[in-house]
N, C-alpha and C positions, 0 to 999 in steps of 0.2 A: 712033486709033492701034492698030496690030493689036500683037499678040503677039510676032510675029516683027520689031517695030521694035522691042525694047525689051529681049529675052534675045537671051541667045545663041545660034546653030540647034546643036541637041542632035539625036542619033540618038531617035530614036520609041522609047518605052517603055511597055510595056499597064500601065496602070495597075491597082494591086493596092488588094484592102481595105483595107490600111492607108493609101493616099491617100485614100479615102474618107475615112475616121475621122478622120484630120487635117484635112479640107475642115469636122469637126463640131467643133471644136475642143475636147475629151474633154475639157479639164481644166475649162476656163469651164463646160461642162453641168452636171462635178461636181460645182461649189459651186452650182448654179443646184439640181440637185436634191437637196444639202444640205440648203439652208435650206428650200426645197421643202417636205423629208421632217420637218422639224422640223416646219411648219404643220402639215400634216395630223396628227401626234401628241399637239400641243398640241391640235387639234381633236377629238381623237377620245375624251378623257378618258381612262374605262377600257376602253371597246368599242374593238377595235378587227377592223379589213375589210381583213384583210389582200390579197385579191382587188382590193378596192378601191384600195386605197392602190398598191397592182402599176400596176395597170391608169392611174392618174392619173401616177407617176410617168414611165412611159414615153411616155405622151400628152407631157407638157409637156418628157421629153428631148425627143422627136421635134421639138418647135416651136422649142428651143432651139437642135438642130441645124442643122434648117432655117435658121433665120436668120442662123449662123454660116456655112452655104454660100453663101448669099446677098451676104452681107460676103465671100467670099473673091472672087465674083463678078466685083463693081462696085469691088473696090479692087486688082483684077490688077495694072493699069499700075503704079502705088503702090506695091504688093508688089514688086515688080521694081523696083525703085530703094533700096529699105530692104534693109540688111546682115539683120536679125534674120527677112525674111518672103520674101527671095527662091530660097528653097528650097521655094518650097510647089508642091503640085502645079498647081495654074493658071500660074503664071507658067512652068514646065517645063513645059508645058503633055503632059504625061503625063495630063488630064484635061483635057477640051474646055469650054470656055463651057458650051454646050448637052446635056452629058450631067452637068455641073454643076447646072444649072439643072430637068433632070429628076427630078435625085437629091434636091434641096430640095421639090419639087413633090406628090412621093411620099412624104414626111417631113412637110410641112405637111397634105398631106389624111389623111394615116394619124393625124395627129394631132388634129386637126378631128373625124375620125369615132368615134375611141374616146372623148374629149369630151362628143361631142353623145349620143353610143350607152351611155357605159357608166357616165357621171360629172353634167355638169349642164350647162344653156346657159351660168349664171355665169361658171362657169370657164373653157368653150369662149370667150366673149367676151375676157374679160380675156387669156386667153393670145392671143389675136387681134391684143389691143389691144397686150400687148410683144412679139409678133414686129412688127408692122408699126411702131410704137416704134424698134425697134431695124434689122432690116433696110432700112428703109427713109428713114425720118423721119431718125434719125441716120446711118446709111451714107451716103443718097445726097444729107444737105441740110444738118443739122447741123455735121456732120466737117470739111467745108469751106468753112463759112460763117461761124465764132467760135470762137473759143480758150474757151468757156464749152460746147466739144458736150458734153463729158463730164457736166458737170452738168444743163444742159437735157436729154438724152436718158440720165440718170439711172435715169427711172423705170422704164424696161424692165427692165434687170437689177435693179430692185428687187423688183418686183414677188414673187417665186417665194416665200416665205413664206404669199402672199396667194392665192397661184395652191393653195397644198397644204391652208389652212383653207378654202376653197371647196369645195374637192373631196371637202371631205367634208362639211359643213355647209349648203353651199350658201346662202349668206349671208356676211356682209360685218362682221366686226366690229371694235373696238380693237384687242384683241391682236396680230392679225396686222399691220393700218396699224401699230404703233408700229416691231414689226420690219422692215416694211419702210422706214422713216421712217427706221432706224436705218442700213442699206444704202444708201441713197439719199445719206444724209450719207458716209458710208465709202467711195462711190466713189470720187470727187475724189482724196481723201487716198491713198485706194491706187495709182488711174490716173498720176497726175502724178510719182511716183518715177521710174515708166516712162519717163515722157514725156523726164522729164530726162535719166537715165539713157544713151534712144534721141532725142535733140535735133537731134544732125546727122544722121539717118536721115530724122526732120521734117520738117529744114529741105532737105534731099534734094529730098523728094518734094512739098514745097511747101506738106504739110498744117498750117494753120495750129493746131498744138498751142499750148497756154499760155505754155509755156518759150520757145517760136518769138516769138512775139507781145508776149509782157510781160516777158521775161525768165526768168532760174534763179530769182534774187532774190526778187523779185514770186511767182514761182509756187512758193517753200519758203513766203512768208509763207502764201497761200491753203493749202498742205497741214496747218503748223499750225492754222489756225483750225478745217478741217474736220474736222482729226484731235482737238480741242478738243471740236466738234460733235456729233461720233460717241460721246466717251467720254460727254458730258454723256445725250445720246438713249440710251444700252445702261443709263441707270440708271433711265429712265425705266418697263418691263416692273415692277421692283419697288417704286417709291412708285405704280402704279399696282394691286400689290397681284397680278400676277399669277404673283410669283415670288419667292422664297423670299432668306433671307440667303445662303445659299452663294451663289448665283447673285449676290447682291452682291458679297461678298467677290471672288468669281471674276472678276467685271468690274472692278473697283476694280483690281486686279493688273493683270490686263491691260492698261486704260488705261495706265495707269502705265507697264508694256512699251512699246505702238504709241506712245503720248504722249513719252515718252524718245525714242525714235529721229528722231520727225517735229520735236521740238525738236535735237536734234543734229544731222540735215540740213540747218536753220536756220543753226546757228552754228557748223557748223566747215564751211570751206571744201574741201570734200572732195566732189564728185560721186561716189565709190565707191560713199558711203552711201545714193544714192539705190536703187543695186538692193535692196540688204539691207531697205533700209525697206518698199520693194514687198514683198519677201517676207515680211517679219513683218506685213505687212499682212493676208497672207493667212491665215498662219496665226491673227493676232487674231480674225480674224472666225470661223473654223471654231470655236476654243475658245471665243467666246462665245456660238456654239449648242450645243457642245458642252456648254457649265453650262449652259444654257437646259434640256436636255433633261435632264439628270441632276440639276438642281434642281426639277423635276418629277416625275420617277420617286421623288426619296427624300422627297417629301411626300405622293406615292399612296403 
């Protein structure tokens, strides 16, 4: 199905930088190179490359964007049927398939090269393994084959803690697996507020989301258990000794916060709460790197 089946015919518009930048999705990068910038930190003790640490983070934007143009790609038609996506530039097609597909191309090898050239093959692989993870594995197979995509192609956007202690260490240790172990849990619970939230957009465009498939019900009890998952995995960083009581304290709060709301979505009959709860989703996670990094700094 082409383009023109499926919007409305708009007068032609050159597309501007700023459609680009929304084809990379700025915000999703942001917390990708958040946590990102926490690994390399945690990895770096007291030396710190700052050249280095430049040079890795915008390698692993670039692959992050890449695969979010990618995903604007292969879910055009999709995107043109959902109220919340069909303003984007593909589907206005103000940007072509093929100068889409260039701009990823140019962003994936740019990011491959400064990688292989200025950081380590480790990294270069693993950041390989979640663009292909994410662009591919779950855009074009997951997404639309199980109300479980979210979880099973989890590990992509988990990875970025893993991808930033690589990049400087070049080695593979606890630390970082646990924070990523702890994203991976915190997907689910973040995704699915959305999911519910955006249901009739879902069920729109046909994609089998959780809410779609098992219901609200069913998919608040899954966000509690995972929102459960995640407080239990964010304590795990300090009985493993790699972090300090604030950092306890700090998550302990927290939970408590994300944990309150994903239980309140539960039982009061109110979809309103699922946007709110996305959002404090997000911001739980930023604040709990945010102690992560600051219960570091005040024990150097």
């Amino acid at each position: 199905m082409k383009n023109s089946d499926i919007v409305s015919v708009m007068s032609p518009h050159q597309a501007g930088w700023r459609d680009y930048l929304t084809l990379c999705k700025p915000k999703v990068v942001l917390m990708i190179l958040i946590t990102a910038m926490v690994g390399m930190y945690l990895a770096s003790e007291q030396s710190f490359d700052i050249k280095l640490m430049l040079i890795a983070s915008i390698a692993i934007g670039f692959a992050a964007s890449a695969a979010a143009v990618i995903n604007h790609v292969i879910d055009v038609n999709i995107d043109a049927k959902m109220q919340r996506t069909k303003w984007r530039p593909l589907v206005n097609q103000r940007i072509s398939n093929k100068q889409a597909l260039f701009f990823a191309a140019s962003l994936a090898a740019s990011s491959m090269c400064l990688l292989l050239y200025y950081i380590n093959m480790l990294t270069a692989l693993l950041t390989l393994i979640g663009f292909i993870g994410y662009a591919l594995i779950y855009t074009c197979f997951l997404k639309h084959k199980t109300p479980q995509n979210i979880v099973y192609g989890g590990f992509a956007g988990a990875i970025p803690p893993l991808l930033g202690w690589t990049s400087i260490t070049n080695n593979i240790a606890a630390e970082p697996l646990l924070l990523t172990l702890i994203i991976f849990l915190w997907t689910p619970a973040h995704f699915w507020p959305l999911a519910i939230d955006r249901l009739d957009d879902y069920r729109q465009a046909n994609v089998p989301m959780l809410p779609v498939v098992k219901g609200i019900d069913y998919t608040k009890t899954c966000i509690v258990i995972y929102t459960l998952a995640t407080i239990v995995a964010s304590l795990l960083p300090y009985f493993f000794h790699y972090s300090g009581e604030l950092y306890l304290v700090s998550v302990l709060l927290l939970g408590l916060w994300f944990g309150y709301y994903a239980i309140q979505l539960k039982r009061i009959d109110n979809n309103q709460l699922a946007l709110k709860t996305f959002r404090i989703s997000i911001y739980y996670l930023i604040a709990l790197f945010v102690a992560l990094l600051v219960d570091r700094l005040v024990v150097f």
